[in-house]
C-alpha positions in Angstrom: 170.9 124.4 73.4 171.5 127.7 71.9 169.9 131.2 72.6 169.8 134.1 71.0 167.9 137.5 71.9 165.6 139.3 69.3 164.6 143.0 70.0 161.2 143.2 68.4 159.3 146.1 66.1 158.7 147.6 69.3 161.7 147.5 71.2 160.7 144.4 73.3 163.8 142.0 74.5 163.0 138.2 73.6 165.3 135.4 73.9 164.4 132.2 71.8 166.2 128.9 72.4 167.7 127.2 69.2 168.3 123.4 69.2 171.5 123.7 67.5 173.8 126.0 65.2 172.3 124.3 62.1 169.1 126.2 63.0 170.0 129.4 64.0 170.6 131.1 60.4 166.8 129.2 60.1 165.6 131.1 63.4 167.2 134.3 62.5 165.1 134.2 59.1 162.3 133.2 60.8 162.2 136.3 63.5 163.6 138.8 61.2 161.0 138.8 58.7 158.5 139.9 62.3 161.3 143.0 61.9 162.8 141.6 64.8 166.9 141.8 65.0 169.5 139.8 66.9 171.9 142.5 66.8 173.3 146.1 66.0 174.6 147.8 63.0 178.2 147.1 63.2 180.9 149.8 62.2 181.1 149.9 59.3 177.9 148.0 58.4 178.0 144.4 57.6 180.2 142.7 55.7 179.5 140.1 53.2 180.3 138.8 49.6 179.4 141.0 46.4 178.3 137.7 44.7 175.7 137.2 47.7 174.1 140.8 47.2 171.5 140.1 44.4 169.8 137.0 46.1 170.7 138.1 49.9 168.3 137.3 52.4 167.5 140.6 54.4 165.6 138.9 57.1 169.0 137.5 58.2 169.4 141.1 60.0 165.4 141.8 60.3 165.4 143.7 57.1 163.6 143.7 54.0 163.5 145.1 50.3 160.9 147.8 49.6 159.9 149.6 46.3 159.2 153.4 46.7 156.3 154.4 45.2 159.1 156.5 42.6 160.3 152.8 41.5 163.4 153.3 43.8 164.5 149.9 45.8 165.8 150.4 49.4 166.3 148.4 52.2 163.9 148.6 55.3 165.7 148.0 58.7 164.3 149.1 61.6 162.1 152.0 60.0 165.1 153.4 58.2 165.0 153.4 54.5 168.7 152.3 53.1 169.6 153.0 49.4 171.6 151.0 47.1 174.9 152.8 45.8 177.3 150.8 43.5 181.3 151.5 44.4 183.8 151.5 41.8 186.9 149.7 42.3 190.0 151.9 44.1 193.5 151.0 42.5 195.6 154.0 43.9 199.0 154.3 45.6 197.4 154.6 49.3 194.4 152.0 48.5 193.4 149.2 46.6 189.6 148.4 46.7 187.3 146.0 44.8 183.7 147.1 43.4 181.2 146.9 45.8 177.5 147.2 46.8 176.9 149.2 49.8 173.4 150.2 51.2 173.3 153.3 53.3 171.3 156.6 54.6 171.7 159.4 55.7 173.3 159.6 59.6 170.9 161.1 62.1 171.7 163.0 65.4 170.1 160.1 66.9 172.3 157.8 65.1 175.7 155.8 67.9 178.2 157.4 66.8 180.5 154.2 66.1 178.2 153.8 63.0 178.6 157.0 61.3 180.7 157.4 59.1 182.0 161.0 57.5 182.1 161.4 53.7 184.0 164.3 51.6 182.1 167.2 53.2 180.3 167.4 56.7 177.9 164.6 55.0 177.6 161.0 57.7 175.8 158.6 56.7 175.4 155.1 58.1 175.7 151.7 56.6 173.5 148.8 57.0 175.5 146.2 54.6 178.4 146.1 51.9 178.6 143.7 49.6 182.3 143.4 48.5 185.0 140.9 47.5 184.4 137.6 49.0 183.0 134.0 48.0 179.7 133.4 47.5 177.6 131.6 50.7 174.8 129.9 49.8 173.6 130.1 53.2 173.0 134.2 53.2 171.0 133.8 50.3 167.2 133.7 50.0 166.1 129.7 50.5 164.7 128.7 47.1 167.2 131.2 44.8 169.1 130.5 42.3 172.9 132.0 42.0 172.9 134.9 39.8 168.4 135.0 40.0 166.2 137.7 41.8 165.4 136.6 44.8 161.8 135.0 45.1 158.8 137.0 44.6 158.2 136.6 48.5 161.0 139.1 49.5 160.6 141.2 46.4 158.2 144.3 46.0 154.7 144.0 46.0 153.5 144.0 42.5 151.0 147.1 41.4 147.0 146.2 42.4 144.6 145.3 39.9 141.3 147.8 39.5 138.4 146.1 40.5 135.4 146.1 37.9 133.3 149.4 38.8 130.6 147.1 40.5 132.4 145.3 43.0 133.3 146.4 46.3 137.0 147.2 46.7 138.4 144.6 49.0 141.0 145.7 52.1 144.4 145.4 50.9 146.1 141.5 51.8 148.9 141.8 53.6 151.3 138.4 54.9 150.7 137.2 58.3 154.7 138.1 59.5 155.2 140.9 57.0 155.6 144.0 59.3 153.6 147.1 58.7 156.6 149.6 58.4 
């Protein structure tokens, strides 16, 4: 028997026993989409393949994909918003770098500071995931996708509401039984 310790939304420590380590990437996706993590930001942010970054399943790490009301996609994890920059490839004399996919923010003072990171000026910012190099693993992708599809409409944004006819009631917005509210 495994076991593995969640912080929740809240900040609550829960440990949840896992029959074996088939079912852990299973239990991960399971708790993360509560918001729930099983871990911290890494250095550096976490590493995975570029061909894993268009069908990734952000629940792995208790994240999710959000659409700003601008059209902009980010990342949600832990109520911080992470944006998607694309990184050309480095071929210099001091470093050799492939393309890569990197989501990040803006570091706060509240921010470890083994996770920020110093750009060109006095500008941190912290990473949450690169996507970079690497072989594809089918098992960070989002169950049900395809290699090379968008991820199912379950993880993607929520598509724009309907008007309803000028004589009905307007209904409260759905929302999914273990989508968090943030």
């Amino acid at each position: 028997m495994l076991h593995i310790e969640f912080t929740t939304d809240l900040g609550a420590k829960v440990t949840v026993d896992v029959e074996n380590a088939s079912a852990l990437l299973d239990t991960q996706r399971q708790y993360g989409r509560l918001g729930w993590t099983s871990g911290d930001i890494p250095s550096g942010g976490y590493q995975f393949p570029l061909e894993n970054e268009p069908d990734f399943d952000w629940h792995l790490i208790g994240a999710r994909k959000w659409t700003s009301p601008d059209g902009e996609e980010l990342v949600i994890h832990k109520g911080h918003a992470y944006r998607r920059r694309e990184l050309e490839a480095v071929d210099s004399r001091k470093m050799k770098l492939p393309a890569a996919v990197k989501y990040s923010r803006g570091a706060k003072s509240t921010d470890p500071e083994h996770i920020r990171e110093k750009s060109d000026g006095e500008f941190e910012y912290v990473t949450l995931a690169i996507f970079r190099g690497g072989k594809r693993q089918e098992r960070y992708a989002t169950p049900g996708s395809r290699p090379g599809s968008a991820a199912p409409a379950q993880s993607a944004a929520r598509p724009a509401p309907t008007r309803p006819a000028p004589a009905q009631a307007r209904p409260a917005p759905a929302r999914a039984e273990d989508e968090p509210p943030f």
